[in-house]
N, C-alpha and C positions, 0 to 999 in steps of 0.2 A: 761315147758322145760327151761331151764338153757343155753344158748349159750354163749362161750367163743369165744374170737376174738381174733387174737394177729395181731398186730401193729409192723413195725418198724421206728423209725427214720433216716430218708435220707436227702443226698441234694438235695433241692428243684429243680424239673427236667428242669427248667427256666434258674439254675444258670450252668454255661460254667465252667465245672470241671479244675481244676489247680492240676498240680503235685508240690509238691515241689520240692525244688532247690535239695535235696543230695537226690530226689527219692525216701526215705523212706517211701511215701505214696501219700494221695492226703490231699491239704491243706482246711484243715474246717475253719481258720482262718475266721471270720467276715462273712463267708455264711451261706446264708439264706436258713434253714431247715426244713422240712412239713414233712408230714405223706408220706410213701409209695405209689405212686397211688393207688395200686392193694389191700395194705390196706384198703382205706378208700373204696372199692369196696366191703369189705368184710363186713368193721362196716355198707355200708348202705344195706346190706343183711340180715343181724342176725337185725337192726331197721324194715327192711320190714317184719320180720318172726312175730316179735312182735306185727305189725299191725295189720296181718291177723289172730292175735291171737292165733298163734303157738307159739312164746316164754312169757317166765312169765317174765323172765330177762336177762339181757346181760351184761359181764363181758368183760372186756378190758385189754389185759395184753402185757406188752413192753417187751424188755430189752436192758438193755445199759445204758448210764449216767444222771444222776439226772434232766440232761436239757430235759431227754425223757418225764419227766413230763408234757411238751408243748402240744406232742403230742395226750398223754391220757385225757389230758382236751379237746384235741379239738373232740376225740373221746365222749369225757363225752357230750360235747354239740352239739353231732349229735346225740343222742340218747340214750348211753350206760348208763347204771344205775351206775356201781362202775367199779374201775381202779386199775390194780395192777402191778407195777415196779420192775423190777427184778435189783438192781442194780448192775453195772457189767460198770468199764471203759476199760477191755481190749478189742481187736476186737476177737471177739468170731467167732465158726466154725459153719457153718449149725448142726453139731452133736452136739455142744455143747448147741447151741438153742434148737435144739430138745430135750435134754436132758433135760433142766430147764424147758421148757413145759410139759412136762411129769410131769416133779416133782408138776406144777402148777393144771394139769387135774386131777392130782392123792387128791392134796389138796380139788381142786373144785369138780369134780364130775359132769360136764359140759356133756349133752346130745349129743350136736353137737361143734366140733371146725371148726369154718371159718378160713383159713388163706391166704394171699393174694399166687397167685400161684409161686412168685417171690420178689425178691429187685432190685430197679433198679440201686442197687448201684452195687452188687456183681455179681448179675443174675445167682445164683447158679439156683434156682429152684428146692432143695434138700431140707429142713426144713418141710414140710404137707407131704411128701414121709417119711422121718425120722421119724417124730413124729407119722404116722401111723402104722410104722413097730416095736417101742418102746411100744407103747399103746396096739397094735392085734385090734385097729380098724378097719373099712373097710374104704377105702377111694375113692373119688371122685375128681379125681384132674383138672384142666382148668376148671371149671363148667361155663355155657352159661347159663344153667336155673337148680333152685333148689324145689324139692316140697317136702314138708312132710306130711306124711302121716300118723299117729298112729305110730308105734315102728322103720317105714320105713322112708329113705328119697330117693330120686328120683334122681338122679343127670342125668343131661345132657350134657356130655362132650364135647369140642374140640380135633380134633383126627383128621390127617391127608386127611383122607378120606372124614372126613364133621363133620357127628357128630354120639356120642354113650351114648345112655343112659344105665347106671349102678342102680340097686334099692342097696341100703345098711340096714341094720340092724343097728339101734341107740344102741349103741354110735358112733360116725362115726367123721371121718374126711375131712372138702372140701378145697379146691384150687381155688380160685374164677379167673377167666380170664376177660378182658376187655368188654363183649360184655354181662356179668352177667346182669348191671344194669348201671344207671347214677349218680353215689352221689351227693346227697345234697350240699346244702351251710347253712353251722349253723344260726340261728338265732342270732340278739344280745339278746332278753332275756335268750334263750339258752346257750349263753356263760355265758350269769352274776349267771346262776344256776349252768352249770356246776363247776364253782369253789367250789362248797359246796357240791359236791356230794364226796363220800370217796375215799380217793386213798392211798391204802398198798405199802408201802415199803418192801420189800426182800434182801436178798441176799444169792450169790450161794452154798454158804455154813448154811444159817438157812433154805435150802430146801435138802443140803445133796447130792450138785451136784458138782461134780468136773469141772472145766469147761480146764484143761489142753488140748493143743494142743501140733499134733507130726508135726502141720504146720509150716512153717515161711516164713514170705515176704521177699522176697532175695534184691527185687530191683520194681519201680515200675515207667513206662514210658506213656510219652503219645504217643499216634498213630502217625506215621510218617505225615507229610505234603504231599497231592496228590498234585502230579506237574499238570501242567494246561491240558486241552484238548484242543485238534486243529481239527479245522474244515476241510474235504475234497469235492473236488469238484465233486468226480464220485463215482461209486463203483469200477471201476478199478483202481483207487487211493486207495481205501477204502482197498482193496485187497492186494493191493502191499505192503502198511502198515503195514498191520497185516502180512504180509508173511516174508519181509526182514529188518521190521523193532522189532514190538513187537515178531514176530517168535511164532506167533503161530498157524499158520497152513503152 
């Protein structure tokens, strides 16, 4: 079995986002940039599949700018056999991702796609929905636990109510959730291979994918400043507060 992964690069969830000065976005200037969490969720999912000797191989695929390279080597030396770049500096749409995935699964021929269930940049949660509905996979999206089984895989999903397990017919698509598994930390011999393992370059047009948007970021703010809280000393103070001051009840 053939599983593909895809990966994105973020800012690292450590670093205290900055907007720039005319708003036009958020500043990447000098921040320091990692994998996805919910990514690396996923590459050590599709590495555990391998263990239990359910995949043959594991393919790794970005997209975004040439510095995304960082990320698929760090992918390469958690486990992933080969890495493929889609390169692309504009800020691309969930449809558009989906899109160049598609053109990727269609290339590869990949049994199962892992994709992280989110970015923690954008937090659309749109891209494993999209790419499923592009493909006519089935899909298993938040997954807590994955089994495969011969032609099936098992998904166990997060869903308001607790949990639901969904069976899929392979080829299929998942959405990995926080509670999937624990990632790894790479080895250093693992790093020093991973630099020799292959990693393909693309781009959105030698896969035949428009990547146009009818979007545009108008303006882009940071969240207001919460003014302080103040302590009371009854709940009849507590009442009187909420009543003639915040008014809301």
């Amino acid at each position: 079995m053939k599983i593909l992964v895809s990966i994105k690069r973020v800012i690292d969830y450590n670093v205290k986002v900055r907007v720039k000065a005319d708003n036009s976005g958020v500043d990447l200037a000098n921040v320091k940039m990692s994998m996805n969490p919910f990514c690396e969720i996923a590459v050590e999912e599709a590495v555990r599949l391998r263990e239990k000797g359910v995949a043959t191989e594991i393919v790794v695929v970005s997209i975004g700018p040439t510095t995304a390279q960082e990320q698929l080597r760090t992918a390469l030396a958690l486990g992933a056999d080969r890495a493929i770049l889609v390169v692309s500096a504009e800020e691309l749409t969930s449809l558009a991702v989906a899109k160049l995935l598609k053109a990727v699964v269609d290339k590869e021929q990949p049994q199962l796609v892992i994709l992280g269930k989110q970015a923690i940049d954008s937090d659309n949660n749109q891209t494993g929905q999209m790419l499923a509905a592009l493909t006519g996979y089935g899909q298993g999206t938040f997954a807590s636990k994955v089994e495969v089984s011969g032609d099936s895989v098992a998904v166990t999903r997060e869903i308001d109510g607790g949990a639901q397990t969904v069976s899929l017919k392979l080829p299929a698509i998942v959405t990995t959730d926080l509670r999937l598994n624990e990632p790894r930390y790479a080895s250093l011999p693992n790093i020093m291979k991973a630099k020799k393992k292959p990693l393909e370059s693309l781009t959105p047009e030698a896969l035949g994918v428009s990547t146009a948007s009818t979007n545009k970021t108008v303006k882009v703010e940071a969240p207001a400043a919460r003014s302080a809280g103040i302590k009371v000393k009854s709940v009849a103070e507590l009442v009187e507060k909420l009543k003639n001051e915040a008014k809301v009840i």
